[in-house]
N, C-alpha and C positions, 0 to 999 in steps of 0.2 A: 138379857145379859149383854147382848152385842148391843145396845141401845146406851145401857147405860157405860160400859167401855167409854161409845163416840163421844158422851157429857161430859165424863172426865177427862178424856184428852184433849176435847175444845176448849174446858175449863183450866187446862192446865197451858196450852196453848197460849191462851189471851191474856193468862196472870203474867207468864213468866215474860212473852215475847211482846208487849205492849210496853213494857218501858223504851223497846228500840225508836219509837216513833214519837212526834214531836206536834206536838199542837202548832197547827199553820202563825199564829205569832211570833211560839218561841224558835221555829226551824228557819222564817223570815222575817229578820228586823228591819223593816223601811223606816225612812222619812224625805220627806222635801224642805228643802231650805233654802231660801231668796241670800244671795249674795252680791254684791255689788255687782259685775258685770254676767253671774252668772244663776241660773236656778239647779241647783244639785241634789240628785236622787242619789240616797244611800240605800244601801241593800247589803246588810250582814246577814251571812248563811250560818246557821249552824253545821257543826263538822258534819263531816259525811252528805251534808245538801248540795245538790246544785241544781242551778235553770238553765234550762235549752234555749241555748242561742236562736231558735224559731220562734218561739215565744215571747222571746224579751222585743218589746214594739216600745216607742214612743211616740207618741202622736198630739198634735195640737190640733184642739177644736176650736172654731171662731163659728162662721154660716156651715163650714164645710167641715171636714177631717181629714190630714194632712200626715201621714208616715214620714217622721224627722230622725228614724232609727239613724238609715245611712249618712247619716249627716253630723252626727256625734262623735265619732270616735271611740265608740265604746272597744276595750282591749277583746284580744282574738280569743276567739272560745278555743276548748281542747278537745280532743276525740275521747268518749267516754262509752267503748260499748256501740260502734258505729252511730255514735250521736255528737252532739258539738253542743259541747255544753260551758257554763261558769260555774268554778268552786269560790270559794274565799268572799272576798267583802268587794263591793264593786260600789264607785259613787260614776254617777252619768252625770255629767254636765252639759246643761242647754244654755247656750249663749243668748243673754237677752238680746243682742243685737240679728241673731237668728228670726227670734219670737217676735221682735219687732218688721221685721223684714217679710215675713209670713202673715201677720195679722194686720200689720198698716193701724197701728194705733190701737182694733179693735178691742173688745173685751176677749180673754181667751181662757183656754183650760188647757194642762198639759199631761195628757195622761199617758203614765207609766204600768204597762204591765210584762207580766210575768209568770210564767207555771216552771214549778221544778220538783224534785222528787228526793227522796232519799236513796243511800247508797244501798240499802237494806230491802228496797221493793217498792215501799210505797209512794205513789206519785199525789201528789195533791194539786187541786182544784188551782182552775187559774185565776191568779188575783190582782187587781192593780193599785194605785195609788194614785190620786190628780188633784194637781195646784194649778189653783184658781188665783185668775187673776182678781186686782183690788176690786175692779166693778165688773166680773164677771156675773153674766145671764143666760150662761148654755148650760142647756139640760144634759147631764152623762145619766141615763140612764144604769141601772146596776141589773149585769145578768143575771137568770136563771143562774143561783149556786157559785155567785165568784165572792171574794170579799171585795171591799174596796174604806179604802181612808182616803179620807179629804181632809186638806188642808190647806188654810188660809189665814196666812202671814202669821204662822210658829203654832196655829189653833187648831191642830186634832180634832177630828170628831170622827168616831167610828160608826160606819153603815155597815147593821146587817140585814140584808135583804129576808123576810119570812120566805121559807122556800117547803111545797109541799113535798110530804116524802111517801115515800111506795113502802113497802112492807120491809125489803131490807135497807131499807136505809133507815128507817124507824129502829129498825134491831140494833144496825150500828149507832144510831145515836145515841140509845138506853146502852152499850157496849161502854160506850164514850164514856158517860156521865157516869158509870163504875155499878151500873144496878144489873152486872153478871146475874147474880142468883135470880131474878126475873125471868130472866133469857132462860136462862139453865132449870128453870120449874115451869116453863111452859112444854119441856119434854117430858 
């Protein structure tokens, strides 16, 4: 009896309290775009999102890899729960006369990342974004479990890394994809 109680409160749990949470595209809307003197990362949150200012890095690859956060002026994060974080929409601007100054003509890659969470509990995986230069030849390799979009001049193309998964994360991804009664008739 006390068995099947825990099925139905976990069952009732995951129906009712899984609408709170937002699939990592639609809780983080990026993109990169080339503008005349500048390359700007946009980053819309959905309500209740934000990313920790420890997190949020930009960095340019050439031979080497180069931390350009301090260098941006990205606006001050807020105190969230002894954390320093961004709510609302943020666009980053890299001055190409920066990326010039750095790479010395080479080819490069600029890559933006970021982890942030929701107000609700759950934090999600950290993900980035990197624009490639017109004749870029550096390898970004893509973590263990991060997303990343590349982009090259307005042309998206989304990587998902194959990532092996352990028992519970297999659970959570049959959770995800909506095949509960699975879950729920393996008890």
């Amino acid at each position: 009896m006390f068995k099947h109680i825990i099925v139905w409160v976990s069952f009732l749990t995951l129906l009712l309290g899984s609408s709170d949470f937002l699939e990592p595209k639609k809780a983080f809307q990026s993109s990169v775009k080339e503008q005349d003197s500048n390359i700007v990362f946009n980053l819309t949150l959905a309500k209740d999102i934000y990313i920790y200012d420890e997190q949020l890095k930009v960095e340019i690859k050439t031979d080497t890899t180069t931390d350009i956060t301090s260098k941006l002026g990205i606006r001050k994060a807020v105190d969230f729960h002894d954390f320093m974080v961004h709510f609302e929409k943020m666009d980053i601007e890299v001055p190409k006369s920066l990326i010039e100054e750095l790479t010395q003509g080479k080819p490069y890659e600029l890559v933006f990342n970021y982890q942030g969470c929701s107000s609700a509990g759950l934090c999600y995986q950290p993900m980035n974004e990197v624009y490639k230069s017109a004749d870029s030849i550096v390898e970004t390799p893509v973590k263990k479990a991060s997303f990343a979009l590349a982009v090259k001049k307005d042309t998206p193309t989304v990587v998902a890394p194959i990532i092996e998964q352990n028992e519970s994360d297999s659970i959570a991804q049959t959770l995800k994809d909506g095949n509960v009664f699975i879950i729920l008739g393996t008890f």
